[in-house]
N, C-alpha and C positions, 0 to 999 in steps of 0.2 A: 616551493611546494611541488610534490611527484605528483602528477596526475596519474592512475593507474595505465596502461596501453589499452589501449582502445577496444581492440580485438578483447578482452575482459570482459568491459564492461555489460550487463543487461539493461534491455530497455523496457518497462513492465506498461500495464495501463490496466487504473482501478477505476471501481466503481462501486456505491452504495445503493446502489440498485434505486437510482429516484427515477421517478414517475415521469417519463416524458411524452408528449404533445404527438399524434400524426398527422398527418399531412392535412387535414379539417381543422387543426387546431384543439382538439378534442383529447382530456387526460385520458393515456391507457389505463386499463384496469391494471390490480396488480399482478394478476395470472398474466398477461401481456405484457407487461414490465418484465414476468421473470426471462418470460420466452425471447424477450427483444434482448438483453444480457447476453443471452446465452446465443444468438444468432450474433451479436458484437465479438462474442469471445470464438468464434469458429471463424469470422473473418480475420481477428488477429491473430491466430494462429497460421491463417494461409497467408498473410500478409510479414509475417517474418519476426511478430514481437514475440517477446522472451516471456513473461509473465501476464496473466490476467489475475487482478486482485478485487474480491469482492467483500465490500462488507458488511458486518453485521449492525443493524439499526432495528427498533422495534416500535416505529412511528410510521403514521398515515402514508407519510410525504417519501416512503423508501420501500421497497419493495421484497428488499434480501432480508429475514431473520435467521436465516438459515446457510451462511456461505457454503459449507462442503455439501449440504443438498444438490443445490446448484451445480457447484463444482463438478458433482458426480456425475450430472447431464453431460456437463459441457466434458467430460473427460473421454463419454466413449463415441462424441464426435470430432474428437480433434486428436491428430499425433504427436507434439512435439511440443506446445507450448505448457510452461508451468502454471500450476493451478494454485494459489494461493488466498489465504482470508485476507484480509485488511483490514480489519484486525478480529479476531476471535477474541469477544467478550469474557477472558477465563473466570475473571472474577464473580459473576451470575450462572457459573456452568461446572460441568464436574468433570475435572483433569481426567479420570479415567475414560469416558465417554465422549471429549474429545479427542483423547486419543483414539478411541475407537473408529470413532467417524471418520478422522484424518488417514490413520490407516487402512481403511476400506476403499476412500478414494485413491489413497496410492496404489492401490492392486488393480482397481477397476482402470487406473490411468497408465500401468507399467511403469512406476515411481517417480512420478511426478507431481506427484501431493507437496503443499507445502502451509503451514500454521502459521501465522506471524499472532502472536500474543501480544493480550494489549488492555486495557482498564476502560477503554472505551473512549469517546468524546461526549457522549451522552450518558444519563443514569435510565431509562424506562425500565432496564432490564432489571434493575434492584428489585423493585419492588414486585417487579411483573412473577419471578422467580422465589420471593418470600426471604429476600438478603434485606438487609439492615445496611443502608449507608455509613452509618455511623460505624461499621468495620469494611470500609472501603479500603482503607492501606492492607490490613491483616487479612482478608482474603485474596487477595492477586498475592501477597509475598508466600503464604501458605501453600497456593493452590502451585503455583510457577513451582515451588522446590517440589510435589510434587509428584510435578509433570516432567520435571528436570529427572527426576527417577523414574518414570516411566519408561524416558527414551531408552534406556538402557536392554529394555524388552527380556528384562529378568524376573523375577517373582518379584515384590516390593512387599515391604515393611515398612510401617509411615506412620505414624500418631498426629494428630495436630485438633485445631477446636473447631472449625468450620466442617468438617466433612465425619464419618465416621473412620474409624482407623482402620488399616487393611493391615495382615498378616500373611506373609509372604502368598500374598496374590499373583496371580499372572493372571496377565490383558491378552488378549487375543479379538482382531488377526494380527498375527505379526507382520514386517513389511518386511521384502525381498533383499534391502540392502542392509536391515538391523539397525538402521536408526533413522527418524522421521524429518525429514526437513523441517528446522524448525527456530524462527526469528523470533526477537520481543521489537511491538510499533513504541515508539515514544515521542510524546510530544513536545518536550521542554522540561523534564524534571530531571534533574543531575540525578538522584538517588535510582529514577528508572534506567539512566545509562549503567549506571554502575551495577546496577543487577544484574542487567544483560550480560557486563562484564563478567560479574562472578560468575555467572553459571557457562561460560564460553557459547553466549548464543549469538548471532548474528544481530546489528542493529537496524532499525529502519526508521529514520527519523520522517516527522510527519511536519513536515514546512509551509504553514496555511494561510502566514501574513510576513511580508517586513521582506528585506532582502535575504537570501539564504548565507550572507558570510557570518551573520550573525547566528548560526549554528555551530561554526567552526570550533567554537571549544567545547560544542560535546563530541564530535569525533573525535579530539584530541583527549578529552576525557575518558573515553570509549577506550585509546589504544592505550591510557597510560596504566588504568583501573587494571584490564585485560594484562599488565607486564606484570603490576602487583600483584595477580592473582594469578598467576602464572597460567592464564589460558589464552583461546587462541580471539586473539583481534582479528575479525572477519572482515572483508571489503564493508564500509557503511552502506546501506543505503539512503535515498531520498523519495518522499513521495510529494507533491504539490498539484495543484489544480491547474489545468488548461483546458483548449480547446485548439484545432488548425480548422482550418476551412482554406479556399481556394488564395483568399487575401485576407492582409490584415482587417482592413474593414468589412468584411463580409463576417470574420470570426467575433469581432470586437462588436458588433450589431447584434448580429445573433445571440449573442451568449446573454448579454446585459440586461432585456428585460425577467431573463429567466433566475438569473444569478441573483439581482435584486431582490427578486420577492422570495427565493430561498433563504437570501442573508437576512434580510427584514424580517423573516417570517421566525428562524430561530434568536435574533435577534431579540426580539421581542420580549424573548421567554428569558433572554440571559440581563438582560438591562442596558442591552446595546441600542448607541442613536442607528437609526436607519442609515446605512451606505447612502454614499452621494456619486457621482459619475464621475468628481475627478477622484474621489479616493480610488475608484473601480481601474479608472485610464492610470493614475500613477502606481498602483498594484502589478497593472500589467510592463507598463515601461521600467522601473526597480526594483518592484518585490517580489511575489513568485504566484502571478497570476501567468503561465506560458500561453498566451494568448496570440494567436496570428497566421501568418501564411506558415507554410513547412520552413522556408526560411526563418523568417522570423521565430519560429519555436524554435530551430534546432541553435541557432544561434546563443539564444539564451540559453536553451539548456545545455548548451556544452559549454558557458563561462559556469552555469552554477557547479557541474561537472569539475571543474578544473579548480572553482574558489572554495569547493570541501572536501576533496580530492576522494568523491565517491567512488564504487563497482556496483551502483547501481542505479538508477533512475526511474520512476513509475511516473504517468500522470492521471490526475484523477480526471476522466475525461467528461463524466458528466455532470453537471450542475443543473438543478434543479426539474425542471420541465422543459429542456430544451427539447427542440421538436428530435424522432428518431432519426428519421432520415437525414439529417446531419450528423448525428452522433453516429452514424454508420460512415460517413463520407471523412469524419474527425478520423474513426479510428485506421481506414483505408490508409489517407495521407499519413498518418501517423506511422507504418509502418512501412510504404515504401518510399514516402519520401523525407521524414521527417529522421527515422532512425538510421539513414545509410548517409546522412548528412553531417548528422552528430561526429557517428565515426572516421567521417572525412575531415572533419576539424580536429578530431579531439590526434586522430593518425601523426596528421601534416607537426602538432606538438610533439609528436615520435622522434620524426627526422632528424639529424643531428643537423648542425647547419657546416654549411661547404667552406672549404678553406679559405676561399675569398671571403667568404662572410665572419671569416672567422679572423684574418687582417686586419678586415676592415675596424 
């Protein structure tokens, strides 16, 4: 397997905007929540990561329904880092008016808007919005082809059942470089890789339990569908949950009573038994909870790096109520020592090896 060169790859960090604890122990409100985001996403930006991804949920325990709202704050205080959803719920929403909103934020950021499309992990928004579950497939495949015509930033002509039909329409504002940044999230559905495929969008695989090699055949699904359909196969991404703090057990403390009662709390509602501590400690040591010192994350994430041969990497840095003031010190570490680590592993896999090594 090629691991992409280093110098490639991005290093991103999401969040769903949940409710965390200050320094009293006390939950922020969700206006505090949004602000505390948005003070994370200005510090990784000066901290050197590549993407901030927020996203959309429409429950107590989360504070973002609105990613490119947000987005649009954090855009005219920062220079350089990408703004991204994680995932923009298309199927409860109207392709034309996200694109709208996506393309307002790329003006207001100097083209650094970016959409990643996505079906959700939760439903609230079905119903909240007046959609019917029961055409959950046929709304995301309707609405994605499109938005798939959209990008194109030409008049559109479109028929379909979910929306009314447009007649050579045109959206406005248009963006600066004529076409929008623009991924599909997927969780584990072969049929969602292949979509991606068809429409030549970028993938971003969402890795929430188990080791990450067992994703390895949707990338390779990803680039075979992408030959079939003669478009372009884009670097994968990955997205998964962590945390850094100073040590590993300082991150591995911290995070666990918060994590708990988030995973128990939607648990509860899916028919999941309650997490136990060694499921939570053996998530972190093989599956893809990146849990630990800057060491210890970059570690792992540059084998997961390597075992799906991504161009890109996110982590979701917050879980549940963890207090802010860590979740500021996570995301710190996270970008000057976590991300210049990776690429010093992932580099050194660059090097060719020296002719004595090559005797030997």
């Amino acid at each position: 397997m090629t691991t992409p060169a280093s110098s490639g790859i991005q290093f991103g960090l999401d969040t769903f905007g949940d409710i965390p604890v200050d320094e009293n122990g006390e939950l922020l409100s969700h206006p505090e929540a949004i602000r505390q985001v948005v003070e994370e996403a200005v510090l990784a930006d000066r901290v050197g990561v590549d993407v901030i991804a927020l996203g959309e949920h429409h429950r107590d325990d989360f504070a973002i329904s609105t990613p490119e709202t947000v987005l649009a704050g954090i855009a005219t205080r920062t220079e350089r880092i990408t703004l991204a959803s994680g995932v923009t719920v298309l199927s409860s929403d109207d392709p034309v008016r996200v694109f709208q909103r996506f393309a307002t934020v790329d003006a207001l950021s100097n083209g650094r808007a970016q959409v990643i499309l996505g079906r959700g992990s939760f439903t609230e928004s079905f119903p909240l919005f007046g959609y019917d579950l029961a055409d959950y497939d046929l709304l995301f495949e309707e609405k994605i082809q499109l938005f798939a015509e959209l990008l194109a930033e030409q008049p559109v002509t479109w028929q379909g059942t979910t929306r009314a039909p447009l007649q050579d329409a045109d959206v406005y504002p248009k963006t600066a470089s004529g076409r929008l940044d623009t991924w599909v999230g997927v969780g584990g559905s072969p049929q969602s890789v292949v979509r991606a495929a068809h429409y030549g969008f970028p993938l971003m695989l969402a890795i929430i339990g188990g080791p990450p090699g067992r994703f390895a055949p949707y990338v390779d699904l990803y680039r075979r569908a992408a030959a079939q359909f003669g478009t372009t196969a884009h670097p994968v991404g990955m997205h998964s949950h962590g945390f850094v703090a100073e040590t590993d057990e300082e991150a591995v403390e911290t995070v666990w009573p918060h994590y708990k009662a988030s995973r128990d709390r939607i648990g509860a509602q899916r028919g999941w038994s309650p997490v136990r501590r060694q499921d939570y400690e053996a998530e972190i040591a093989e599956g893809s909870l990146y849990i630990g010192s800057p060491d210890t994350v970059a570690r792992r994430i540059a084998d997961a790096v390597r075992t799906l041969d991504v161009g890109r990497f996110d982590m979701v840095y917050t879980s549940g109520s963890t207090p802010a003031a860590a979740r500021m010190r996570a995301v710190e570490l996270y970008g000057t020592e976590v991300v210049p680590r990776v690429r010093e592993l992932l580099a050194a896999d660059d090097v060719p090896a020296s002719s004595s090594e090559v005797t030997a």
